[in-house]
C-alpha positions as CSV (number, residue, x, y, z in Angstrom):
1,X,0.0,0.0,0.0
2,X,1.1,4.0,-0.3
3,X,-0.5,7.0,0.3
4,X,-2.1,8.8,-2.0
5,X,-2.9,12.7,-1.9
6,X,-6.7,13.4,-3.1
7,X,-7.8,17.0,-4.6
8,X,-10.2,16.6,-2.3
9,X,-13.3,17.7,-5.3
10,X,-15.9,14.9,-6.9
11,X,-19.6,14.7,-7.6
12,X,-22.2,14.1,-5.9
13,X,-23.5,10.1,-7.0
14,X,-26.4,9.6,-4.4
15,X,-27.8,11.1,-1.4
16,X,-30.5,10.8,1.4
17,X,-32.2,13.1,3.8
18,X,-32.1,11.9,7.6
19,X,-35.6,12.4,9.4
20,X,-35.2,10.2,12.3
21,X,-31.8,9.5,13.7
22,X,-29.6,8.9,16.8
23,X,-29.7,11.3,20.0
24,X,-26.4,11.9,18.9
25,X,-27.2,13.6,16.1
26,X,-31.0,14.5,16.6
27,X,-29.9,18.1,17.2
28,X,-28.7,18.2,13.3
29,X,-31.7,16.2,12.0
30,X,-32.6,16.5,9.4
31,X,-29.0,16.2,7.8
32,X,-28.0,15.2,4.2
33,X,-25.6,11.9,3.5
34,X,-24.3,11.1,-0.2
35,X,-22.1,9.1,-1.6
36,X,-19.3,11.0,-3.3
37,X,-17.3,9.8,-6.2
38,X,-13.4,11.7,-6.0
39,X,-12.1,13.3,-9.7
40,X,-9.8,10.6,-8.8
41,X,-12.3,7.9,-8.8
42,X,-12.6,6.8,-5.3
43,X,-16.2,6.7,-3.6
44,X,-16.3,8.3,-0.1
45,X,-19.8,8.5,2.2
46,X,-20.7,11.5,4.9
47,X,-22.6,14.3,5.3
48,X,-23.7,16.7,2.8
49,X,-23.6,20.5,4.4
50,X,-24.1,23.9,3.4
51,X,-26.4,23.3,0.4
52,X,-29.9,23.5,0.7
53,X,-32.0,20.0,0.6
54,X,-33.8,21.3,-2.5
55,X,-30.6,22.3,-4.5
56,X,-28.6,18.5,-4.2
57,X,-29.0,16.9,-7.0
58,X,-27.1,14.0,-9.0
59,X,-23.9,15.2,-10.4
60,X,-23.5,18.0,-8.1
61,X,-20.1,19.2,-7.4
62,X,-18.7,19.4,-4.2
63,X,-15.5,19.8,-2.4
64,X,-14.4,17.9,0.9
65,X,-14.1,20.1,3.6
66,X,-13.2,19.3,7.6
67,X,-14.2,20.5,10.8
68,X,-12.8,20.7,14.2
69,X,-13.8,18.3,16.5
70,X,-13.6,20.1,20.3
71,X,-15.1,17.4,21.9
72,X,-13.4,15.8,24.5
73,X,-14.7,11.8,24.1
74,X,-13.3,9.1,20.7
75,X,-13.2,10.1,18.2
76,X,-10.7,13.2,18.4
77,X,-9.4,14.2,15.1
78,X,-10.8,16.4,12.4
79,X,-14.4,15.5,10.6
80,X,-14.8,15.6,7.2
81,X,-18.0,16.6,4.7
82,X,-18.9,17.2,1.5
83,X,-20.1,21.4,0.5
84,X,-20.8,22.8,-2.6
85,X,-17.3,23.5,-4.7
């Protein structure tokens, strides 16, 4: 194996809305998840932010961006997600 630097930019192959989910995440509900296909061709899941439910659409691109995580408990390193490019 070897590492491999992605862009980071794709498209957008499928997503789903979130209604009803854990009390982890109820405070984000509801919350978009797609499956993202990489220019380079790898295909990556997680959430879909900063676009508006009615506006995803198949083919959309978007760019991976991260978060901190400030939370004290596991998992401790940044989070990714998908926003529009």
């Amino acid at each position: 194996m070897k590492w491999i630097e992605f862009k980071g930019t794709g498209k957008l192959l499928s997503y789903s809305i979130v209604y009803v989910s854990t009390a982890e995440y109820q405070s984000q509900t509801p919350y978009a998840v797609g499956i993202v296909e990489l220019d380079e061709g790898a295909r990556i899941s997680g959430v879909v932010r900063n676009i508006k439910h009615e506006d995803l659409k198949i083919g959309l691109k978007v760019i991976v961006d991260f978060e901190a995580n400030t939370s004290q408990e596991w998992p401790q390193w940044p989070r990714y997600f998908f926003r529009s490019s």
